[in-house]
C-alpha positions in Angstrom: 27.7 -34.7 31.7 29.6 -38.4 31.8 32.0 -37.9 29.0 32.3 -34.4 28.7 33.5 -33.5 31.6 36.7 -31.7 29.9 34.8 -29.8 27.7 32.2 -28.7 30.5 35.7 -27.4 32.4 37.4 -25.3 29.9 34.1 -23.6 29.5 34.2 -20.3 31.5 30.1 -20.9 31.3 30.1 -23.7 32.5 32.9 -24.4 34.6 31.1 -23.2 38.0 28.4 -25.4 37.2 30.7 -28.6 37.3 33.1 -26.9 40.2 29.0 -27.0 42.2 28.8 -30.7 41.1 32.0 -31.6 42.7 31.0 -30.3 45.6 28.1 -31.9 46.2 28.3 -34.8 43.9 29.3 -38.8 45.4 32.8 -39.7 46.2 32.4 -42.5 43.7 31.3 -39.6 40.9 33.9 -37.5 42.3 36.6 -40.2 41.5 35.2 -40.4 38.1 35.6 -36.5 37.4 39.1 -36.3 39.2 40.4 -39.5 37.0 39.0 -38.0 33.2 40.4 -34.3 34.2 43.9 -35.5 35.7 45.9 -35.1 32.7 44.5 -31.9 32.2 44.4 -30.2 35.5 47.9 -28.0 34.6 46.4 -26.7 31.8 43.0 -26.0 33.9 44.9 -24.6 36.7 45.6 -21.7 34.1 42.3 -20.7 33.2 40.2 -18.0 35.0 37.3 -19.9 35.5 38.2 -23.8 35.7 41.2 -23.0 38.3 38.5 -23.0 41.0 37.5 -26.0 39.8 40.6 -27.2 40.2 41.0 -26.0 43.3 37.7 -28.0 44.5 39.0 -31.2 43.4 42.2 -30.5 45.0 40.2 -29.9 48.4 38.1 -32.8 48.4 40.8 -34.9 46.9 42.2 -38.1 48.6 45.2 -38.6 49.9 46.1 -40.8 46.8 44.9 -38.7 44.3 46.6 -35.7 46.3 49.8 -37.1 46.1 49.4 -37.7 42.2 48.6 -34.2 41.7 51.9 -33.0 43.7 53.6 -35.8 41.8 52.1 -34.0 38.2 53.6 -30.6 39.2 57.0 -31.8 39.2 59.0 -29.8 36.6 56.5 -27.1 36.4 56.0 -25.3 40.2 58.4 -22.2 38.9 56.7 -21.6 35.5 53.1 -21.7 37.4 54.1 -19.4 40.1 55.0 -17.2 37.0 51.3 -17.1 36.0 48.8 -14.7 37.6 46.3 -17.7 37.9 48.1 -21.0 38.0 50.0 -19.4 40.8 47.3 -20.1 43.2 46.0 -23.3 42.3 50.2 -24.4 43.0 50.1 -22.6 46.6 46.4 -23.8 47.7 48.4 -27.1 47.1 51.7 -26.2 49.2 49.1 -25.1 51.8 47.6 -28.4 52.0 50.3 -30.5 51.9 52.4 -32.4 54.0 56.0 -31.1 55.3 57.4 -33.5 53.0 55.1 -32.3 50.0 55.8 -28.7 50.6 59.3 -29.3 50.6 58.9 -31.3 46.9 57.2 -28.2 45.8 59.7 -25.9 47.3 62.7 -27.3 46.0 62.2 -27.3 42.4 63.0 -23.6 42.7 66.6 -23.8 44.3 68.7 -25.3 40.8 67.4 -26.6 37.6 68.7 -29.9 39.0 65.8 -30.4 41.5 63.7 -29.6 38.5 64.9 -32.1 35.9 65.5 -35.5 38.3 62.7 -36.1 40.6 64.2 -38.2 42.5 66.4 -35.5 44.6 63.1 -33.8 45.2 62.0 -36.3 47.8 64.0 -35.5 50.5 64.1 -34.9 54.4 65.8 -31.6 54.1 64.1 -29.0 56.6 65.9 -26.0 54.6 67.5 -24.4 51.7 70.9 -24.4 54.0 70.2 -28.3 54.9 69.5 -29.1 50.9 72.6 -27.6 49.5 74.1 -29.1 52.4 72.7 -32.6 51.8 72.8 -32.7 47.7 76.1 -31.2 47.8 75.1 -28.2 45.6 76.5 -24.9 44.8 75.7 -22.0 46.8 76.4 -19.6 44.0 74.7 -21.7 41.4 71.7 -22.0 43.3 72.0 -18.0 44.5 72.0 -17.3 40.5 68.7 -19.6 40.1 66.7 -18.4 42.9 67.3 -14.9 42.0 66.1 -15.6 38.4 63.2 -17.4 39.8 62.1 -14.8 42.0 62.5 -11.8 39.9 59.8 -13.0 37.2 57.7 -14.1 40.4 58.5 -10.4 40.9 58.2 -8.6 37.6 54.3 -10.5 37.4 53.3 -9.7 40.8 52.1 -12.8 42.0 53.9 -12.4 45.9 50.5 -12.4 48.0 50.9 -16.8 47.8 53.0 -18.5 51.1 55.0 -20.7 48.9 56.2 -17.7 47.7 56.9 -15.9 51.1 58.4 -18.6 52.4 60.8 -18.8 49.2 61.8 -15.7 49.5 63.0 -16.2 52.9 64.8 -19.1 52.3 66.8 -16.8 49.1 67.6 -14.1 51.7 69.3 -17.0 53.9 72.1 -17.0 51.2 71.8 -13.9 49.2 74.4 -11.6 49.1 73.6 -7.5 50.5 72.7 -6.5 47.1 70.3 -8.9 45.9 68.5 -9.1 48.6 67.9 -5.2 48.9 67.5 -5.8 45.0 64.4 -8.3 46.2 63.2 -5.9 49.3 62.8 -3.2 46.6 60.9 -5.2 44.2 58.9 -6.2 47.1 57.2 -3.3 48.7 55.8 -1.6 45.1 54.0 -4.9 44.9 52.9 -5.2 48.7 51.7 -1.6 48.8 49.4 -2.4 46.1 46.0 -4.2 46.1 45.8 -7.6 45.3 43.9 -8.9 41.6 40.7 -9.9 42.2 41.1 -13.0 39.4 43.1 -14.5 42.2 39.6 -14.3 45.1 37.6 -17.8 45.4 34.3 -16.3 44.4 32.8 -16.3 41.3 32.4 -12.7 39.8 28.8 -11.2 40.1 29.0 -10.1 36.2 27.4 -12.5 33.9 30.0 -11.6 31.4 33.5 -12.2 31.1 35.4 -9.3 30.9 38.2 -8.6 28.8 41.2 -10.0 29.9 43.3 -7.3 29.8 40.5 -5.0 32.0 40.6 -8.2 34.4 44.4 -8.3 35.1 44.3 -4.3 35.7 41.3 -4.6 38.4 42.4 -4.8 42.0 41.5 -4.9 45.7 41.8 -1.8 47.7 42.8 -3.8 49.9 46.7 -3.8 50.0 48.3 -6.6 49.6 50.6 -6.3 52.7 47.3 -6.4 55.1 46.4 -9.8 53.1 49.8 -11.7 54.2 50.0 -10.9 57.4 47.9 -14.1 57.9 50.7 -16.4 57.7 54.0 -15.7 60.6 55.9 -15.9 56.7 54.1 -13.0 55.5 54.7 -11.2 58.6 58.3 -12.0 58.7 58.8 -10.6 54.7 56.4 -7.2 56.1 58.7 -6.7 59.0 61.8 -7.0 56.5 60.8 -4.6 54.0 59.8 -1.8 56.9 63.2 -2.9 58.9 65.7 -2.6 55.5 63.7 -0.4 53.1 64.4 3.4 52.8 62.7 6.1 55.2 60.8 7.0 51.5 59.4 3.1 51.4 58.5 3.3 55.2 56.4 5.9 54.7 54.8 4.6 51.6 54.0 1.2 53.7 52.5 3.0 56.3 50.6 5.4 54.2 48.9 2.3 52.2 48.1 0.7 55.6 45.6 4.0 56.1 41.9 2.4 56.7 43.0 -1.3 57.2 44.8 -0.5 61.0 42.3 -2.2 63.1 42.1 -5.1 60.9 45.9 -5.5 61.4 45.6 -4.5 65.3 42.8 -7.6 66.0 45.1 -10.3 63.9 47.6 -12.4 65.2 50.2 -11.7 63.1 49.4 -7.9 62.1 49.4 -6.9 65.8 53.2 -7.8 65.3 53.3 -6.1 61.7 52.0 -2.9 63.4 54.4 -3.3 67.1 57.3 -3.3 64.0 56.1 -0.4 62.7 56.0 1.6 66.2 59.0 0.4 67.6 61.1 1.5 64.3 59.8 4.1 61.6 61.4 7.5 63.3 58.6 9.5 61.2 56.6 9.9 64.3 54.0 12.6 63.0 53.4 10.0 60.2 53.3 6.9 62.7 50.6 9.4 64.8 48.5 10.5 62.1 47.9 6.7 60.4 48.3 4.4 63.2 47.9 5.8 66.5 44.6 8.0 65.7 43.2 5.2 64.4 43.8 3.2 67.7 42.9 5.9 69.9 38.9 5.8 68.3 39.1 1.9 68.9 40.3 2.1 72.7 37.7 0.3 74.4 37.7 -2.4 72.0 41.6 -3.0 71.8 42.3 -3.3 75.3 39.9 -6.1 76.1 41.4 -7.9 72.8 44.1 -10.4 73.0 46.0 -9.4 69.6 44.6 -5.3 69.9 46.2 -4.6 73.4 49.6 -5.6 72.2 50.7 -2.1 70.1 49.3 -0.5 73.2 51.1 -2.7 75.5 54.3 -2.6 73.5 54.6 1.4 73.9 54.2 0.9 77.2 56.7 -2.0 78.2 58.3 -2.9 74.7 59.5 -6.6 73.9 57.6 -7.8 77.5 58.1 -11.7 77.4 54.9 -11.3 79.3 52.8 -10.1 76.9 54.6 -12.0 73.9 55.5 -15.0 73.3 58.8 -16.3 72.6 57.7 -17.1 68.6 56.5 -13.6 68.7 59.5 -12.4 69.4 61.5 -14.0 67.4 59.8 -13.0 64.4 60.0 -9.4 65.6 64.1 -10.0 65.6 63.7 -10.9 62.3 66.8 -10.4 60.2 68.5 -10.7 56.6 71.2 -12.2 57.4 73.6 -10.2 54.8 71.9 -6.9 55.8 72.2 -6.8 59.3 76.0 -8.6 60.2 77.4 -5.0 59.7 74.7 -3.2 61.0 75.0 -5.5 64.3 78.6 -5.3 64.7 79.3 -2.1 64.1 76.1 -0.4 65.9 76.9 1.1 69.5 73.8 0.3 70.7 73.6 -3.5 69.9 74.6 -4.2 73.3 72.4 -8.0 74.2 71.4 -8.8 70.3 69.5 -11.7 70.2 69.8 -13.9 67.7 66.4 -15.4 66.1 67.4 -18.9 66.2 69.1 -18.6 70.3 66.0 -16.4 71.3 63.5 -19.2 72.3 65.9 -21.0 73.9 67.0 -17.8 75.9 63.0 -17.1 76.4 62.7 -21.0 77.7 65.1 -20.6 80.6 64.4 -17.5 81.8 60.9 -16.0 81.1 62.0 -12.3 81.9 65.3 -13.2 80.5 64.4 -10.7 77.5 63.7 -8.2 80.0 66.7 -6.4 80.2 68.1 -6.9 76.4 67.5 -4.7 73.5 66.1 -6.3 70.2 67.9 -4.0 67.7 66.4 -2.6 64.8 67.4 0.1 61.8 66.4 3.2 63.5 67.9 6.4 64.6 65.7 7.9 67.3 66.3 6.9 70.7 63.3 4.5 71.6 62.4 6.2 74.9 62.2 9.7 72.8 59.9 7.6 69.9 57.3 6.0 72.7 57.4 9.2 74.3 56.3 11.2 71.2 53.8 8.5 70.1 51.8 7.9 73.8 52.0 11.5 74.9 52.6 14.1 72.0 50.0 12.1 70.3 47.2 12.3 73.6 47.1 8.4 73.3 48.0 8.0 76.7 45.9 10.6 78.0 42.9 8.6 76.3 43.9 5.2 77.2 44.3 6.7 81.5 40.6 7.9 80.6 39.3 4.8 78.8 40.6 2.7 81.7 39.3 4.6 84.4 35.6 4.5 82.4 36.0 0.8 82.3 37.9 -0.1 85.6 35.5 -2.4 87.0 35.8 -4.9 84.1 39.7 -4.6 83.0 40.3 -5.6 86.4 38.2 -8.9 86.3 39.4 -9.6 82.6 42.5 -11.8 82.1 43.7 -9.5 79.0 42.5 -5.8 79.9 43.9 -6.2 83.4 47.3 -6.2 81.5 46.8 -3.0 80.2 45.5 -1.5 83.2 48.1 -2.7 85.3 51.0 -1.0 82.7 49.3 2.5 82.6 49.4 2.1 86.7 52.9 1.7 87.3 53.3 4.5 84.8 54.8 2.3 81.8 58.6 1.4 81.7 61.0 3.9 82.0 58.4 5.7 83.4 57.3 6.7 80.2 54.1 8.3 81.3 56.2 10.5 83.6 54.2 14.0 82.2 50.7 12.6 83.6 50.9 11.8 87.1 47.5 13.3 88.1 45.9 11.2 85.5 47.4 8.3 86.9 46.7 9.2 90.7 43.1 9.2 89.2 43.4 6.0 87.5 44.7 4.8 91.2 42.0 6.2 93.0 39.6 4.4 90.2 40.8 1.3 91.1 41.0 2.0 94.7 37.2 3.0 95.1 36.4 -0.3 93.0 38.2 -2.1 95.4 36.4 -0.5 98.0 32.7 -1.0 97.6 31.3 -3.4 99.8 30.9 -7.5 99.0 27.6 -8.0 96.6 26.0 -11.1 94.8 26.0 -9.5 91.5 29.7 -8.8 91.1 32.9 -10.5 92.2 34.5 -8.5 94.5 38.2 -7.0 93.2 40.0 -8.5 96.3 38.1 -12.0 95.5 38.1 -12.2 91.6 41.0 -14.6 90.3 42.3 -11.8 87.9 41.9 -8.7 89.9 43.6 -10.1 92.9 46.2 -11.2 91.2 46.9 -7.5 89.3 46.2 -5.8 92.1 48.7 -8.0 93.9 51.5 -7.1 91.5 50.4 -3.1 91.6 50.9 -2.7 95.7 54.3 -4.4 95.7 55.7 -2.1 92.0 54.1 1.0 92.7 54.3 2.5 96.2 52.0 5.3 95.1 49.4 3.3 94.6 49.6 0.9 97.0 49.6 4.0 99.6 45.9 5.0 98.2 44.5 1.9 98.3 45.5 0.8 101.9 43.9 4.3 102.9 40.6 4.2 101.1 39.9 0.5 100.9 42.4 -1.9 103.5 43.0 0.2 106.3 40.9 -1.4 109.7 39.2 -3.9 107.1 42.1 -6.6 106.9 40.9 -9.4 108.8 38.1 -9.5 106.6 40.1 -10.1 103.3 42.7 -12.0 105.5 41.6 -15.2 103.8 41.2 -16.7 100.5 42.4 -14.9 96.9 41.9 -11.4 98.8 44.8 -12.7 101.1 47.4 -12.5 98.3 46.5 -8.5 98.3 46.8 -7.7 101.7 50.4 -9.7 102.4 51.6 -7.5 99.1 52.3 -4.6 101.7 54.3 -6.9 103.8 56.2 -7.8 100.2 56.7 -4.4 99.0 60.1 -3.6 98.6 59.1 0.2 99.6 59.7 0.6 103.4 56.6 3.7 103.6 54.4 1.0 103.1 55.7 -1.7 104.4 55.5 0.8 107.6 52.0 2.1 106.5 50.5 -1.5 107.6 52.8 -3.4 109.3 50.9 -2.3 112.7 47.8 -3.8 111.7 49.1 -6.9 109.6 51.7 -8.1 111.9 49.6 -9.4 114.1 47.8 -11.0 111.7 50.3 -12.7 110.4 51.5 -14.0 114.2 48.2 -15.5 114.9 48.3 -17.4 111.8 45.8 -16.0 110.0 47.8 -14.3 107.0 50.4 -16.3 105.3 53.4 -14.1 104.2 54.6 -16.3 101.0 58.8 -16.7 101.0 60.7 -14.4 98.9 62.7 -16.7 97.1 59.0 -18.5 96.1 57.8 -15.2 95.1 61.4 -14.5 92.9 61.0 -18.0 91.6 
């Protein structure tokens, strides 16, 4: 092969064959290979089969040659990102890259400036706000770029790449109302689409090459909205096009979601994509029929799951600091900035808005402190009415009281399904599950006969178990009702048994409920319990705190 490497490259036979090489091949023979194919690798990066290649040297490349490569891109990042293939060899490199190389890469698309002198490229800049500040640019001139830029990204397709998310977020940070609807429209056609299957990173099983014109029409089924919701970038650009796009564009997002739910649901960003969806589309029935019947065959398997609990969780007790974190929900206040200033000033009901950038810091101080706010989105229906049509119109919740009771035993002693079980218990927020109090007197009596079989080797008991104490704990003090049947079938003449230990925390709860039936229900026994020393009452304040 020494000394025809190139030729072996822009080969679609052989290509692979020297792409297997690389991988396998000597760093020293490596070196070699990178050094005689540098000043071609543009002009590789364009080709269906060499881009791989490509893309293997870029992987296995040092941080030397790396840097050259970023270096040879200069001048050329917008016209690759314009090209169906070479769009992918320039985000596998953004990917890999340092903050400082992604931001060289990312601002040759802001003015023609940062494209022509490469010094301005190299700068410490940590945003398109920060580099017009910095460089002293114009905001409209760099408005009128951008939007040129990412309407051919656009008009070819090629949006399924991060350094392309993350551009178009930074273009909504100074684009006027119209072009960035303009952008949000030309988004979701694309999104709701499946992604070309030139751009995967396996070779095709045909041992011909296809025509090119037959290759650029074959995609995935697989939409492309379900493939970016890997990245918290791609989330934020889904969230934006359900949040601003038309009731006729919700529906076609959520109609190409149909099939590809619980792949969303177990992610860590689509859980959020899919908590968007249910906490703003108004078209219920629709909402039902694609996402919530899909979740209710998957029960068991969602509420043990870290990411597939949360859509559950979020009907239940919406925007709960508890069960998301303060990035979470900052992305799920995601907002364009010139599509939502009206929209938040003028709405009636944007009473505690929180801003994306103030939200962590709200979140830091106080962890509950989103508790009582509202995180405002573009939708009609009242929110109550909308959880209330999707968890009991729907039967979810009448299948999630029945899944938990099956499964009681182990959501209590699970750090993650004790969540879930401890919501449907206190009957949701607002008490949304108002219309099925037997079912939850059932699920209370579940927990309470769980909690009241006898000590064993082979299981933990509910009373002992690190998690199960601790829910259980946090059940008896916010919901009377159930702390009532749980004293009677499993405390009541048994406390100086469970007077000790994690089991303690549950039996002082009564003595912390704020409801005075219960507080009265076991005061006669616990009291003097609690005089001889033997249960420790912790201090309010140290409970609040």
């Amino acid at each position: 092969m020494d000394g025809k490497y190139l030729d072996i490259a822009t080969s679609h036979v052989t290509a692979r064959v020297l792409q297997t090489c690389v991988k396998w091949c000597s760093e020293s023979e490596r070196d070699a290979i990178f050094d005689v194919l540098q000043p071609h690798l543009l002009t590789l990066s364009c080709k269906k089969y060499a881009v791989f290649l490509v893309k293997k040297l870029i992987e296995l490349a040092s941080k030397k040659q790396f840097a050259s490569f970023i270096s040879s891109l200069h001048g050329r990042v917008a016209n690759l990102l314009h090209h169906t293939i070479g769009a992918a060899v320039v985000d596998y490199a953004f990917q890999r890259g340092t903050q400082r190389q992604k931001r060289q890469l990312l601002v040759e698309l802001y003015s023609p400036e940062l494209q022509l002198f490469k010094d301005l490229t190299v700068q410490s800049s940590s945003c398109l706000i920060d580099t017009i500040s910095k460089l002293g640019l114009q905001i409209s001139s760099v408005l009128l770029h951008m939007t040129i830029v990412i309407d051919k990204i656009l008009e070819k397709g090629t949006v399924e790449y991060l350094i392309v998310h993350t551009a178009i977020l930074e273009y909504f940070t100074i684009a006027d109302k119209t072009s960035a609807s303009d952008a949000i429209c030309q988004l979701i056609p694309l999104l709701t689409q499946g992604a070309l299957i030139i751009d995967g990173d396996e070779p095709t099983n045909a041992p011909e090459l296809p025509k090119k014109a037959k290759a650029k029409k074959k995609r995935s089924k697989e939409p492309l909205i379900v493939r970016i919701m890997q990245t918290r970038e791609g989330l934020k650009l889904g969230i934006s096009c359900v949040k601003y796009g038309s009731a006729k564009d919700r529906k076609k997002i959520i109609k190409s979601l149909k099939g590809h739910i619980m792949k969303l649901a177990l992610s860590d960003f689509g859980c959020l994509f899919l908590i968007c969806i249910i906490s703003i589309v108004d078209d219920t029935k629709l909402v039902n029929k694609i996402v919530i019947q899909e979740l209710v065959k998957h029960l068991k398997q969602l509420i043990f799951d870290k990411n597939g609990r949360r859509p559950l969780l979020q009907l239940l007790h919406p925007f709960c600091s508890r069960y998301l974190s303060p990035n979470d929900l900052a992305c799920l206040n995601y907002n364009v900035p010139s599509l939502s200033s009206t929209e938040v000033e003028t709405s009636e009901s944007a009473i505690g808005v929180i801003t994306e950038n103030k939200l962590d810091d709200v979140t830091a101080q106080d962890p509950n402190g989103l508790e009582g706010k509202q995180i405002v989105f573009e939708s009609k229906k009242d929110p109550l009415q909308r959880r209330h049509e999707l968890l009991i119109k729907s039967e979810l919740a009448e299948a999630l009281v029945q899944s938990c009771i099956e499964n009681v035993g182990e959501l209590l002693r699970t750090n993650f399904g004790k969540e879930v079980l401890y919501e449907m218990a206190v009957g949701g927020k607002d008490n949304v599950l108002d219309g099925l109090t037997d079912r939850i007197h059932m699920l209370h009596d579940a927990i309470a006969s769980d909690a009241a079989q006898p000590k064993t080797e082979d299981t933990e008991h509910a009373f002992e178990n690190f998690f199960s104490s601790r829910v259980i704990r946090r059940m008896v003090i916010d919901c009377p009702a159930f702390a009532v049947t749980l004293w009677r079938k499993a405390l009541q003449g048994k406390c100086k048994i469970w007077a000790e230990g994690h089991s303690s925390k549950v039996v002082a709860s009564f003595l912390e409920s704020p409801s005075t039936e219960v507080k009265d229900l076991a005061k006669p026994e616990l009291q003097p319990l609690v005089d001889a020393g033997i249960l420790k009452v912790p201090d309010p304040k140290v409970v609040q705190k």
